[in-house]
C-alpha positions as CSV (number, residue, x, y, z in Angstrom):
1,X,30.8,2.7,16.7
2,X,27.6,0.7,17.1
3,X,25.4,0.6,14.2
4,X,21.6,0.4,14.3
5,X,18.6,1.0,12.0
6,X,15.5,2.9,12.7
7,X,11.7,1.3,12.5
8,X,9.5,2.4,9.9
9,X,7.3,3.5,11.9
10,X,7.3,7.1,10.9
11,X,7.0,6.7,7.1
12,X,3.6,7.2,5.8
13,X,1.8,4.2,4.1
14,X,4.2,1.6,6.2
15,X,1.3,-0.7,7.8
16,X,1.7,-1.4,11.5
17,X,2.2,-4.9,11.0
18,X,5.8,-4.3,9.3
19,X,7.4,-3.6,12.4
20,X,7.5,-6.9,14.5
21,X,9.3,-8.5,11.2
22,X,11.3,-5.8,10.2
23,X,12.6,-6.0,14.2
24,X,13.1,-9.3,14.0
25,X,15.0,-9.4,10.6
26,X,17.6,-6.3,11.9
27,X,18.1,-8.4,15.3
28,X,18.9,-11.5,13.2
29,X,21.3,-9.5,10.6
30,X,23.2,-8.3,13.3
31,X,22.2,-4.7,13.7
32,X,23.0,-3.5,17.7
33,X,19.7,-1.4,17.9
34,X,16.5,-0.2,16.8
35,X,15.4,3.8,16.8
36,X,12.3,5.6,16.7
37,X,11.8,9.4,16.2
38,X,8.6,11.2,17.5
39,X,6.1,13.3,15.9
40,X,2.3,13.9,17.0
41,X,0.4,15.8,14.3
42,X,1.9,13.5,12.1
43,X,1.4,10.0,10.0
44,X,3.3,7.7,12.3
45,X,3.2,5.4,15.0
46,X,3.8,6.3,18.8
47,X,7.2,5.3,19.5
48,X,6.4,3.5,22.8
49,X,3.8,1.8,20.6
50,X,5.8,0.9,17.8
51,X,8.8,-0.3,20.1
52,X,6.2,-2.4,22.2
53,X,5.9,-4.1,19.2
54,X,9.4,-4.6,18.4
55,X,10.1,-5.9,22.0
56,X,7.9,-8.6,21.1
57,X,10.0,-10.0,18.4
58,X,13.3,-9.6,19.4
59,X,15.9,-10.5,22.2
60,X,18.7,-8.9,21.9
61,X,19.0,-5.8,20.3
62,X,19.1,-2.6,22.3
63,X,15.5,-0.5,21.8
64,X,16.0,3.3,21.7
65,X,14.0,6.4,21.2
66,X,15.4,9.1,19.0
67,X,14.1,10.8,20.3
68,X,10.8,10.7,22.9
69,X,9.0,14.2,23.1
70,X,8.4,14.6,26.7
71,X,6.7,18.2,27.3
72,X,3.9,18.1,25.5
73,X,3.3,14.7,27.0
74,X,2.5,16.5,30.7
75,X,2.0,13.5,33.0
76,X,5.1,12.3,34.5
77,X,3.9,9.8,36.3
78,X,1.8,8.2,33.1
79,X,4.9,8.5,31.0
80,X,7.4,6.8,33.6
81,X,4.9,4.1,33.3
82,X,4.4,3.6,29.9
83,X,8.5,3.5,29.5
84,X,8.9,1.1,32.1
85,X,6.4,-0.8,30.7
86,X,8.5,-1.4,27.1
87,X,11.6,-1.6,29.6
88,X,10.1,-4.4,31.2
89,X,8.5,-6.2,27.9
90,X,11.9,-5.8,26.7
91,X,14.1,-7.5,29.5
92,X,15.7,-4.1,30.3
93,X,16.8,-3.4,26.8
94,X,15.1,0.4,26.8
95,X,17.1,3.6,26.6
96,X,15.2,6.7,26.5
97,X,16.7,9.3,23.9
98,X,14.1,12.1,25.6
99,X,13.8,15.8,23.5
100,X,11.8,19.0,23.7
101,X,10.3,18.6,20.6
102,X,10.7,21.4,18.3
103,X,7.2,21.2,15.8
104,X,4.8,23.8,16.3
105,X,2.5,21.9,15.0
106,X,2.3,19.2,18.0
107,X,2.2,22.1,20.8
108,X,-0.4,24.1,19.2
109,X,-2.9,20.8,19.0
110,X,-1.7,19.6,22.8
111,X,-3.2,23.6,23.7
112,X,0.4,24.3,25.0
113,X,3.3,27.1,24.5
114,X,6.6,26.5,23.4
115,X,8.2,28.5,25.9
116,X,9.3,26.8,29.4
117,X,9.9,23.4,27.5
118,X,12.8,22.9,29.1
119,X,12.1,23.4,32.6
120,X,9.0,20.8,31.7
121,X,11.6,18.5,30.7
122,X,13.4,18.7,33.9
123,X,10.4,18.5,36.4
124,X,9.3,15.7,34.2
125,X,12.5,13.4,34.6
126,X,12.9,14.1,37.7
127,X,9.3,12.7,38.7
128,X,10.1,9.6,36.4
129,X,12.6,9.0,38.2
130,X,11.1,9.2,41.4
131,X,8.5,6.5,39.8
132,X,11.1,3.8,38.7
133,X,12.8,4.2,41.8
134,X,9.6,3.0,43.6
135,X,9.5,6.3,45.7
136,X,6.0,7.3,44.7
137,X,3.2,6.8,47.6
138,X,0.4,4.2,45.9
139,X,-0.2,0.3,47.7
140,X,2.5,-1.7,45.9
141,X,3.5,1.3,43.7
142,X,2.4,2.6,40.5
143,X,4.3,0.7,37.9
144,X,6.7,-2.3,37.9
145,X,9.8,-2.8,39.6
146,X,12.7,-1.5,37.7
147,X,16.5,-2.0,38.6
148,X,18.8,0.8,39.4
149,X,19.4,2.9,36.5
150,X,16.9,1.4,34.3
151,X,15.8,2.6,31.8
152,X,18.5,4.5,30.8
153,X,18.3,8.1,29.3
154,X,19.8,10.3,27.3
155,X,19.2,13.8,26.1
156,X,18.8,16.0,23.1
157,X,18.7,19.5,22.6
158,X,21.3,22.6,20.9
159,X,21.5,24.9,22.9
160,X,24.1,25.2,26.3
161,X,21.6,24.7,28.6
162,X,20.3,21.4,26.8
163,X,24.1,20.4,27.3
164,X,24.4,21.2,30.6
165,X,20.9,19.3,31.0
166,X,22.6,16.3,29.5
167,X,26.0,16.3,31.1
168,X,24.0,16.5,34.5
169,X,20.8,14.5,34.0
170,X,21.3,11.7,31.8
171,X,24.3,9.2,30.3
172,X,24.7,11.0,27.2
173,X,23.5,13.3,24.2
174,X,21.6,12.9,21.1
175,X,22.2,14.9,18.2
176,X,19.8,15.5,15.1
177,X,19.2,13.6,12.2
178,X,21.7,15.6,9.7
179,X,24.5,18.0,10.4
180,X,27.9,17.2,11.0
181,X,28.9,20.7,12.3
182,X,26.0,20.0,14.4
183,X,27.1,17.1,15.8
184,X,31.0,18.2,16.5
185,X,29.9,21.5,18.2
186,X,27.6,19.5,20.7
187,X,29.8,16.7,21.4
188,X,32.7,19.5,22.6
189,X,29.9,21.5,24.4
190,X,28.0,18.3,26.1
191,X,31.9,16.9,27.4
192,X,32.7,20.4,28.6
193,X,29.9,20.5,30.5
194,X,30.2,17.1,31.5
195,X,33.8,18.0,33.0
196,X,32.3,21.2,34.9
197,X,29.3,18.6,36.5
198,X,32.3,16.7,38.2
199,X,31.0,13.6,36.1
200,X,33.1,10.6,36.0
201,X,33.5,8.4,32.9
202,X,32.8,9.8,29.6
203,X,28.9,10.6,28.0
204,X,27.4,8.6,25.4
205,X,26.9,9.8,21.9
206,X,24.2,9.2,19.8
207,X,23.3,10.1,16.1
208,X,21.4,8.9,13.0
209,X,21.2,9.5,9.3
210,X,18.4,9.4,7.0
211,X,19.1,5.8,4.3
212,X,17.6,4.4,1.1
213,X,19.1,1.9,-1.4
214,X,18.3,0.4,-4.3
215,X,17.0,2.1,-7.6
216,X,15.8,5.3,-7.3
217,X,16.9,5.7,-4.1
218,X,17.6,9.4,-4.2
219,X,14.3,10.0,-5.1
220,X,12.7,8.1,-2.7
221,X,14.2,9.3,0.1
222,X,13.8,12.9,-1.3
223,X,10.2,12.5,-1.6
224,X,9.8,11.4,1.7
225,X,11.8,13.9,3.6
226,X,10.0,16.6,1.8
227,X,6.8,15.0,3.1
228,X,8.4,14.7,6.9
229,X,10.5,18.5,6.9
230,X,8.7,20.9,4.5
231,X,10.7,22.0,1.6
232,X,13.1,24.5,4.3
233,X,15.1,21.7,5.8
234,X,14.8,19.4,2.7
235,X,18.5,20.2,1.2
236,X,20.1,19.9,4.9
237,X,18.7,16.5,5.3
238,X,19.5,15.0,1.8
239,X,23.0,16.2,2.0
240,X,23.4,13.9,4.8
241,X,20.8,10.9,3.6
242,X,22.8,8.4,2.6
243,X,21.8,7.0,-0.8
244,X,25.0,4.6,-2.1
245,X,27.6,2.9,-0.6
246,X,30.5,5.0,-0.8
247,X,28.3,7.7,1.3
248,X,27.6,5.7,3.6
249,X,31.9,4.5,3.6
250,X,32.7,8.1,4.1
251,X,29.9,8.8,6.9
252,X,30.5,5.8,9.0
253,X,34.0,7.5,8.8
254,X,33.7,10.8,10.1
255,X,31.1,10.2,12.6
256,X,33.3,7.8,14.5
257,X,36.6,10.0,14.2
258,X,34.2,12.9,15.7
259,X,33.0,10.3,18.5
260,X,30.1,8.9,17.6
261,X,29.3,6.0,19.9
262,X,26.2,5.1,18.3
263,X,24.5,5.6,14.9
264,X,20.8,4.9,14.0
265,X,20.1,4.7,10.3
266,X,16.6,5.6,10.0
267,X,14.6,4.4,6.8
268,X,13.0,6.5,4.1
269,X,11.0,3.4,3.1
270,X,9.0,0.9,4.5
271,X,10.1,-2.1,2.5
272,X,11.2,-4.9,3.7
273,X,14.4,-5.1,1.8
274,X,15.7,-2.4,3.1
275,X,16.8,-3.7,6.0
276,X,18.9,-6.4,4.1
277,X,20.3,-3.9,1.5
278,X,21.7,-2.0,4.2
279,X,23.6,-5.0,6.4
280,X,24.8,-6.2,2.8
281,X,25.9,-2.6,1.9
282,X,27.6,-2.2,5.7
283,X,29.3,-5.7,5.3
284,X,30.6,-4.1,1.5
285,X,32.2,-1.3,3.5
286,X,33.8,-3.6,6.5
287,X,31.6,-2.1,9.0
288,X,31.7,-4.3,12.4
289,X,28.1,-4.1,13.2
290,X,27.3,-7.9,14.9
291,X,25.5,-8.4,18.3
292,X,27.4,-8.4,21.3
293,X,27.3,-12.3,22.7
C-alpha cells in the first residue's frame, strides 16, 4: 500500500505560501503522493491551485485530487485545460480523483441543482477526454499535447451507479475520508462491476484518513473537523482520525488487508512539523513508504 499525505490547503489559517515547502519536504521524506480535497464555499485553496503550486517544488511524487468536484464546475472544455495544465507543469505526475460533490452549500452559490449530478459528470469526462486527446476543432488545439491516458482518473461516489461509473470510465475508485464499512462495501461493488464491464486488470483503490500528532493532538484535529463537517459527521470522522501511533499501526493494517492501494493522510494542521512527525511515526510502525527509483 502506498502512503501519501494530503496539502494543507484546506485548513483554515494555513497561508498559501506553506504549500510549495510542505511539498517539497513530503517528496524528500519519502512520501509517494500528495492529495487535495475540494470545497467551494469554503476557507481553502482550489485544488488545481494549490497542486500547481506543489508541482513547482517537487519531482517525483505522484499529485492527486481527492477528490476534484466536477459538476458544479460546468465547462468541460475549461476544466480539461486547467488539469492538463498541472499535468503538464508536473511531467505527467497528475491523477484526477474526480467526485459529485455532495455540499449544498457549493451548488446553491454556483445557482445549480443537486439532481442530474451524475449524468453532468459523465458528459463532462467524456468532453475532457475528447480535449486531451487533441480531438477538439480550434487551430493547434485548445490545450497542450497530452500522451495517451494522461492524466489519469479515478472516481468517487456510493452509490451502484457511481461504481458502475468507475469500473467503466476511469482506473479505479475513491472512497471517503472515514468509514471502513464504507470502504469494504465499495471496493466489492466497484470490482463487481469492474468484472460485468469486461475490464481487464484489476481497479485502483484509493482512500485517506484524517492525522494529527503531537500534544493535543486529539483536540486539534477535533476542532478542525468540526469546523470542516458541522457537528453531524464530527464523531464518524474522529473515529477514524488518527491521533497516535498505534492508530495509525492498526489502520495502515486493515486498510491494506481490505485492498487499499493507496492511502492519503490528510492534515488537521498546517504546521510544518507535521509532515515530519508523521514519516517518523510511519518509520516507528515499519511502514514501507519510500519513492519509487
Amino acid at each position: 500500500m502506498r502512503i501519501g499525505i494530503g496539502l494543507p490547503a484546506a485548513v483554515p489559517g494555513t497561508p498559501g505560501t506553506a504549500i510549495a515547502p510542505w511539498a517539497s519536504e513530503a517528496e524528500r521524506l519519502g512520501f509517494r503522493s500528495l492529495g487535495v480535497i475540494d470545497r467551494l464555499v469554503y476557507d481553502n485553496l482550489d485544488p488545481l491551485v494549490a497542486l500547481a503550486g506543489a508541482a513547482t517544488r517537487t519531482e517525483r511524487v505522484e499529485l492527486l485530487t481527492t477528490v476534484l468536484n466536477v459538476p458544479y464546475r460546468q465547462n468541460a472544455v475549461v476544466l480539461a485545460k486547467q488539469l492538463a495544465s498541472v499535468d503538464q507543469l508536473s511531467g505527467g505526475r497528475l491523477t484526477a480523483g474526480l467526485g459529485l460533490g455532495g455540499w449544498p452549500e457549493d451548488y446553491a452559490a454556483s445557482e445549480l441543482s443537486l439532481r442530474g449530478r451524475g449524468p453532468a459528470l459523465e458528459a463532462m469526462l467524456a468532453t475532457m477526454r475528447r480535449a486531451w486527446a487533441g480531438e477538439l476543432e480550434g487551430a493547434g488545439g485548445p490545450m497542450p499535447a497530452l500522451a495517451a491516458g494522461r492524466p489519469r482518473v479515478l472516481l468517487a461516489g456510493l452509490i451502484p451507479a457511481a461504481f458502475a461509473r468507475a469500473a467503466a470510465l476511469a482506473e479505479g475508485w475513491v472512497s471517503p475520508a472515514f468509514g471502513f464499512e464504507t470502504f469494504t462495501e465499495g471496493v466489492a461493488s466497484v470490482r463487481r462491476a469492474w468484472s460485468d464491464a469486461g475490464r481487464p486488470g484489476r481497479p485502483r483503490f484509493v482512500t485517506a484518513r484524517y492525522f494529527c500528532l503531537g500534544d493535543h493532538a486529539d483536540d486539534r484535529a477535533g476542532e478542525y473537523l468540526e469546523h470542516y463537517y458541522g457537528s453531524e459527521y464530527l464523531s464518524a470522522a474522529m473515529a477514524d482520525t488518527l491521533t497516535s501511533q498505534g492508530h495509525l499501526r492498526e489502520e495502515l493494517a486493515r486498510l491494506s488487508a481490505a485492498g487499499c492501494d493507496d492511502l492519503v493522510l490528510l492534515p488537521c494542521s498546517g504546521a510544518l512539523d507535521q509532515v515530519k512527525r508523521l514519516a517518523d511515526a510511519l518509520d516507528s510502525n515499519g511502514a514501507a513508504f519510500e519513492l519509487a527509483a
